[in-house]
C-alpha positions as CSV (number, residue, x, y, z in Angstrom):
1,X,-3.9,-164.2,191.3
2,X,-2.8,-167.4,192.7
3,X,0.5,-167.4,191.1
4,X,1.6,-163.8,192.3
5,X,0.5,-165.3,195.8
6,X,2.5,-168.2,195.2
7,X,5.6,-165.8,193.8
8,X,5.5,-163.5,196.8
9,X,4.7,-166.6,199.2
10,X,8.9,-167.8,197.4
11,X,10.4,-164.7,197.2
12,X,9.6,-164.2,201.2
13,X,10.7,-167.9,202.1
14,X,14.1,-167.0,200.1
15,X,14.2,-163.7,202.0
16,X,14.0,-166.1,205.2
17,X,16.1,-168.6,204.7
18,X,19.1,-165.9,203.6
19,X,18.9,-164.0,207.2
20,X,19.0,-166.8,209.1
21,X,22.0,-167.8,207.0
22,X,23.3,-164.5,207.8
23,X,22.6,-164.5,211.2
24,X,26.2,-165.1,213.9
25,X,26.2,-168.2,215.6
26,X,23.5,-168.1,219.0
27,X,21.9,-164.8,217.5
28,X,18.7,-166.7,218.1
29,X,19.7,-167.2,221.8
30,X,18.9,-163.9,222.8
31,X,16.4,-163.1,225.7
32,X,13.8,-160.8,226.3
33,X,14.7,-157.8,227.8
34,X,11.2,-157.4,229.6
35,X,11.7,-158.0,233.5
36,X,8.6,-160.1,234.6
37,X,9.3,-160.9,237.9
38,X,11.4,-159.9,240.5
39,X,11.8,-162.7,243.4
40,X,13.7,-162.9,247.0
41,X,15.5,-166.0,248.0
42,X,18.4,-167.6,249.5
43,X,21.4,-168.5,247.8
44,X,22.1,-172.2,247.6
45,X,25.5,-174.5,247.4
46,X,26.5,-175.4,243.8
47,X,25.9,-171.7,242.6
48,X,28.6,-170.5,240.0
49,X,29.4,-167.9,237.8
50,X,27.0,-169.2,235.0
51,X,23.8,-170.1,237.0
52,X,22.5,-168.8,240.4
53,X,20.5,-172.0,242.8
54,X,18.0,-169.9,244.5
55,X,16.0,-171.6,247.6
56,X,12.8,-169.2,247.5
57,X,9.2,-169.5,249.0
58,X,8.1,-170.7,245.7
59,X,10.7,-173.6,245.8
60,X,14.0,-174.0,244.3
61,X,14.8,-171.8,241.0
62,X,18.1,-171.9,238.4
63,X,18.1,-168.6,237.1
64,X,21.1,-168.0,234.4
65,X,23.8,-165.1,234.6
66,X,25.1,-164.2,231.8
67,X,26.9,-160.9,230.4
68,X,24.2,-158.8,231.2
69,X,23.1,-159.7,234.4
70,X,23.6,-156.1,236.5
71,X,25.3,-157.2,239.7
72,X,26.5,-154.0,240.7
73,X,25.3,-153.8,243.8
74,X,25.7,-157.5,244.7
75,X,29.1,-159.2,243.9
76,X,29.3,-161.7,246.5
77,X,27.0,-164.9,245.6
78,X,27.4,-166.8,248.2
79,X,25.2,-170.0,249.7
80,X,22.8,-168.2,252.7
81,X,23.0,-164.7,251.2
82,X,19.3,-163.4,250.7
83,X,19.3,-161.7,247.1
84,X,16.6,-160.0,245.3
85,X,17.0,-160.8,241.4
86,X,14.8,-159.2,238.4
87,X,14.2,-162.2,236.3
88,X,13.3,-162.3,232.4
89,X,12.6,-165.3,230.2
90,X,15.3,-166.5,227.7
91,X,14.7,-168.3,224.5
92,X,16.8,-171.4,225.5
93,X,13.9,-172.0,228.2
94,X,16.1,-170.8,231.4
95,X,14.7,-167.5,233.3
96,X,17.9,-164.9,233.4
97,X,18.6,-162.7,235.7
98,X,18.7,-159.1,234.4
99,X,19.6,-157.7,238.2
100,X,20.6,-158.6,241.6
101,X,20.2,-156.8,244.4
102,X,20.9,-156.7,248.0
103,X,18.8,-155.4,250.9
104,X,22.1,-154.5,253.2
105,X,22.6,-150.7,252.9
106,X,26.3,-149.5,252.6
107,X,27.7,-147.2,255.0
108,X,30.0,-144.0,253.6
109,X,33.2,-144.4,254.2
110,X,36.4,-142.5,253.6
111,X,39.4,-144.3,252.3
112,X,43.1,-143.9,252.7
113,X,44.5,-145.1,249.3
114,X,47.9,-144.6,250.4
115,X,47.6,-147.6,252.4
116,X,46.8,-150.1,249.6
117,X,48.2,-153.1,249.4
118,X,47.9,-156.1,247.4
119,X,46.9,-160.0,248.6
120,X,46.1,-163.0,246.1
121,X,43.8,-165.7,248.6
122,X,40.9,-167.9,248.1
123,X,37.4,-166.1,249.1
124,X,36.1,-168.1,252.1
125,X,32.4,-169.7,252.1
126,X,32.3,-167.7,255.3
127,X,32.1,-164.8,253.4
128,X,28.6,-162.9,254.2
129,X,27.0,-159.6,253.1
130,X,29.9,-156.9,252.3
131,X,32.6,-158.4,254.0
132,X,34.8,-161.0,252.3
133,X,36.5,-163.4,254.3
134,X,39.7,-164.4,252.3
135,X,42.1,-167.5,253.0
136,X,45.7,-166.2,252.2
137,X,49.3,-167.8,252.9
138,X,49.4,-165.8,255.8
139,X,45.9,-166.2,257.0
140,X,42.5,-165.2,257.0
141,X,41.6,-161.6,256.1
142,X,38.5,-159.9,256.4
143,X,37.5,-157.2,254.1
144,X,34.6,-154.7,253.0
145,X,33.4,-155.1,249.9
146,X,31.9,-151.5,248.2
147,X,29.8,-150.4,245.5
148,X,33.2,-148.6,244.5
149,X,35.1,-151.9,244.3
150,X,36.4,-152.3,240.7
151,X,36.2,-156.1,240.1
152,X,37.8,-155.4,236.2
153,X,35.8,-157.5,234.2
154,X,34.4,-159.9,237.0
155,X,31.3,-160.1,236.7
156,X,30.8,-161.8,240.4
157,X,32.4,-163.4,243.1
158,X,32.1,-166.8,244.1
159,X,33.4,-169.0,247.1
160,X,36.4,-171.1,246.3
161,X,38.1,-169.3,243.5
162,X,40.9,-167.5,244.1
163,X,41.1,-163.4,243.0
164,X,43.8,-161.1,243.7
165,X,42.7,-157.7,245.9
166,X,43.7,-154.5,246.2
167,X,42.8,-153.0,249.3
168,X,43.3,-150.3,251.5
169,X,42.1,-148.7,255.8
170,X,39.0,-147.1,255.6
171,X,37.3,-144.7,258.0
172,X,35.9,-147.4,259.7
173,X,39.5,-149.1,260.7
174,X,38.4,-151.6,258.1
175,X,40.6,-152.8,255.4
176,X,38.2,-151.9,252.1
177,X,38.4,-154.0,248.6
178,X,39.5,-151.2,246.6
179,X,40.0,-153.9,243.0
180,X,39.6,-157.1,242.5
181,X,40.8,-159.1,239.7
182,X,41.8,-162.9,238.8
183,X,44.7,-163.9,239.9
184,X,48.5,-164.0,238.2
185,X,49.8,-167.1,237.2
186,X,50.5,-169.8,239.5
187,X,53.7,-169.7,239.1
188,X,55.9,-166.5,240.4
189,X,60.0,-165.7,240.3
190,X,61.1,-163.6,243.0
191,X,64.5,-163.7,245.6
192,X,64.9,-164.8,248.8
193,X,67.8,-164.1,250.9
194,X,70.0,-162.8,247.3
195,X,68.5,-166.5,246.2
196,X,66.7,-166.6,242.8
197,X,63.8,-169.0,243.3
198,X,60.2,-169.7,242.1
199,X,56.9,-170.2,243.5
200,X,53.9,-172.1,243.2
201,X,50.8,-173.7,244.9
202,X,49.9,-177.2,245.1
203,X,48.8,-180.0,248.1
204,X,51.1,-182.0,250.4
205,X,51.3,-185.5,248.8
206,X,51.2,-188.9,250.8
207,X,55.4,-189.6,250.4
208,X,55.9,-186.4,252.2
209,X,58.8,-187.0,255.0
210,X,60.7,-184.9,257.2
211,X,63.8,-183.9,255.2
212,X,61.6,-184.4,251.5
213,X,58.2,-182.8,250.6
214,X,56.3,-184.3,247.4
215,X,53.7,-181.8,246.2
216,X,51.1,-182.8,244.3
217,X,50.2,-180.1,241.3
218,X,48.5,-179.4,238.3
219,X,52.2,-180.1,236.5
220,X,52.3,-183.6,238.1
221,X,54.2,-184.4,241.3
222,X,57.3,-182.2,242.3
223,X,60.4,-183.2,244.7
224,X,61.5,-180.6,247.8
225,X,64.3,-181.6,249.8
226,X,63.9,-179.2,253.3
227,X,67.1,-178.5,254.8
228,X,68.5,-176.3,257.7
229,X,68.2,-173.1,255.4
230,X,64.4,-174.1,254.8
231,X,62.1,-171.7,256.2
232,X,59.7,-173.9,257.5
233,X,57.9,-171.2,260.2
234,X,54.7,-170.7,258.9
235,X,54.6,-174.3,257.0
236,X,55.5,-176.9,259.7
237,X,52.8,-178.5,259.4
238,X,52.9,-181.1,256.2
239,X,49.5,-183.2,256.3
240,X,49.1,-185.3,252.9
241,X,45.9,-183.1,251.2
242,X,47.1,-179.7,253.2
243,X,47.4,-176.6,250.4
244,X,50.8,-175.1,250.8
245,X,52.8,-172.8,248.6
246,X,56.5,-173.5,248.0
247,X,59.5,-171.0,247.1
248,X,62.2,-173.6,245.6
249,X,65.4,-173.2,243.5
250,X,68.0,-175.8,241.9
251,X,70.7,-176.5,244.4
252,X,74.5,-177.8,243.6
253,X,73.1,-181.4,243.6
254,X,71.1,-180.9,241.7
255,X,68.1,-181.5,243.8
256,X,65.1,-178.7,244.2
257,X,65.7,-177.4,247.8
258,X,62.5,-175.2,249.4
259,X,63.9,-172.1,250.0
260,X,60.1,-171.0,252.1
261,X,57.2,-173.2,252.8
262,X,53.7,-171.4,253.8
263,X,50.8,-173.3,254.6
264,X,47.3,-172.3,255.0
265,X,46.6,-170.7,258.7
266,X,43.3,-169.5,260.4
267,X,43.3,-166.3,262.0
268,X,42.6,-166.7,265.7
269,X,42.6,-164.4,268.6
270,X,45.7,-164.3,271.0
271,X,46.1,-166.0,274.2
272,X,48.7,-166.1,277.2
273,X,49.6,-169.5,278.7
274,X,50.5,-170.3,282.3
275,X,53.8,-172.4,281.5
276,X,54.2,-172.8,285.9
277,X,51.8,-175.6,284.8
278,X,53.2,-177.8,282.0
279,X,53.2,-181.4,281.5
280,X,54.8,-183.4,278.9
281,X,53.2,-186.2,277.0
282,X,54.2,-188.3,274.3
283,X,52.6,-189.4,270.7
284,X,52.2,-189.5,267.1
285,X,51.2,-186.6,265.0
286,X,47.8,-187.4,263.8
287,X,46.7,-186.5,259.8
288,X,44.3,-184.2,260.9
289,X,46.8,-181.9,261.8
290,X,46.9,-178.3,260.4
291,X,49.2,-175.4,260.9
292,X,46.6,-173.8,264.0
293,X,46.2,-176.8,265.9
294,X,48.4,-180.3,266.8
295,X,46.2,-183.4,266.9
296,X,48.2,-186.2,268.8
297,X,47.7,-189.7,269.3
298,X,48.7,-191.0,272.7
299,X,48.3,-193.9,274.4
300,X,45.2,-192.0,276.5
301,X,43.6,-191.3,273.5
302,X,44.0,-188.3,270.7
303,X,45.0,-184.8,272.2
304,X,44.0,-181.2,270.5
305,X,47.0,-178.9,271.4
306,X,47.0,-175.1,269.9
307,X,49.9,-174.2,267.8
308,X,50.9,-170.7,267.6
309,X,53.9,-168.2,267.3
310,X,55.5,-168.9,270.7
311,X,55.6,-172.6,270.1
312,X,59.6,-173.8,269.4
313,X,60.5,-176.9,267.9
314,X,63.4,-179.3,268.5
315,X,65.0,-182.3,266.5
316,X,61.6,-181.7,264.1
317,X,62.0,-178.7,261.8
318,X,58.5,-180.2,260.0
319,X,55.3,-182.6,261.2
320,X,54.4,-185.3,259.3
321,X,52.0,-187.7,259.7
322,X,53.2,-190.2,262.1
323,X,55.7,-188.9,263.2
324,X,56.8,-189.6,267.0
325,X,57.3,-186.7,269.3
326,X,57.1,-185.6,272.7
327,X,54.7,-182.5,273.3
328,X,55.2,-179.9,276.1
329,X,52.0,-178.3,276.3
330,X,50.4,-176.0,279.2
331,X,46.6,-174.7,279.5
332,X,46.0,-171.2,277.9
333,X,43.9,-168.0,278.7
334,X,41.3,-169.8,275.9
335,X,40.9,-172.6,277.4
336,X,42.7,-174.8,275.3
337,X,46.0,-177.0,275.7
338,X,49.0,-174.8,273.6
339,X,52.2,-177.1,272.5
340,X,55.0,-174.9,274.7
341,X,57.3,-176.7,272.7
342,X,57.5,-180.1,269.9
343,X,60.6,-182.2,270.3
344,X,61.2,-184.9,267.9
345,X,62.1,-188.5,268.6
């Protein structure tokens, strides 16, 4: 009797150790499918697209996502957003999410697909509830994110990676995230003016002058020579550490000339400005400069002067750090100094 034990006691440990041979690579890894708590919380900074930081009244929780966490009806994980989440226990010790859900309820909207258009940006840590704020070339955009969106294989959205929407007017006036998807490749050819040229992304570097722009990217560091036939208008502004986007070709010296420089630009409301009342003062542009607003250093002390569309620009096609000029500025309708007009000395 003790040897059949003993026999069939073998036969199962061979019959073991052959289906865990068999078995793929992380079979074992699987989690229980069996929901066993469903908790409320608030999203926290350092969230990503593999593990959700949850602030709740418990504590703090790292709940994983993986591919089949249902996010359906909550795409946008971003830190301050209160989330439900159905949570199970894995086998690698980590509780999973199964589900997240939101408690905003979506209005029904009609949408006008023939409107659509396309915009690649970065999604803004702005970005609240349904509406995503996204930082583009040409500025901040605000848009509705639906249960219809089709992100096509994204699973969910975090803020400071960069996706490329589709979207299109609603019923509502708003502009509605119709797809969402990663973005193309960094790199993009195109024409400009009958001009064959590429571009790409990357940050203003240090060496950056007025006539030369060094851009820092994720190729190395990259020459521009800006010329009268640049088109600097919505990239005057050329702080080192600034993100810009430059369209560039070869020219007959053989030096890469920027055909289009766009820097990054904040959306902000319109105002008028009482030019009877201007004054002029002079200073160096200050590094913390950006295309919305001027900081200058004068000899009183460091001036914030609003840049916009109506502001012209002499004898300075770009700003650079340091650089020496003589401001024109006036008081606008927003109650902030506007620079009328940026000569260079």
């Amino acid at each position: 009797m003790r040897m059949r034990r003993n026999g069939k006691r073998a036969a199962a440990l061979v019959c073991m150790i052959f289906f865990l041979a068999v078995l793929p690579a992380g079979a074992l890894q699987v989690r229980a499918a069996e929901v066993i708590a469903t908790v409320s919380g608030e999203i926290l900074s350092g969230t990503t697209e593999e593990l959700l930081l949850l602030s709740t009244a418990q504590g703090r929780m790292e709940i994983r996502l993986d591919s089949e966490t249902d996010a359906s009806a909550c795409k946008v994980l971003l830190p301050g957003r209160e989330i439900y989440v159905a949570v199970t226990h894995g086998s690698d010790g980590y509780l999973h999410a199964a589900k997240i859900t939101s408690s905003v309820q979506e209005k029904e909207n009609t949408i006008d697909y023939s409107t659509s258009v396309t915009v690649t940006g970065e999604i803004s840590g702005k970005t609240k509830e349904d509406i995503l704020y996204l930082n583009t070339d040409q500025g901040e955009m605000q848009i509705r994110l639906d249960s219809s969106t089709n992100l096509e294989g994204i699973q969910v959205l975090v803020a400071g990676e960069t996706y490329q929407i589709t979207c299109a007017r609603g019923s509502d006036a708003w502009l509605h995230a119709v797809s969402i998807s990663d973005t193309a490749p960094a790199v993009v050819t195109e024409t400009i003016n009958g001009i064959s040229v590429t571009t790409l992304k990357g940050t203003v570097a240090d060496r950056t002058k007025d006539d030369l722009l060094y851009l820092s990217t994720d190729g190395g560091e990259m020459q521009f020579v800006i010329d009268g036939d640049s088109d600097v208008s919505n990239g005057r502004v050329l702080m080192p550490g600034r993100k810009v986007t430059v369209s560039f070709y070869r020219g007959s010296d053989a030096y890469l000339h920027a055909a289009r420089i766009v820097g990054e630009k904040e959306s902000v409301s319109a105002a008028s400005v009482d030019t009877s009342a201007s004054t002029a003062v002079m200073g160096t542009v200050d590094g913390k400069s950006t295309e919305n607003t001027l900081y200058l250093n004068t000899a009183g002390g460091t001036m914030e002067l609003r840049l916009d569309s109506s502001s012209s620009f002499s004898n300075c096609r770009v700003l650079v750090k340091g650089r020496q000029v003589v401001v024109v500025c006036a008081r606008g309708s927003d109650a902030y100094m506007h620079a009328v007009s940026v000569i260079g000395l």
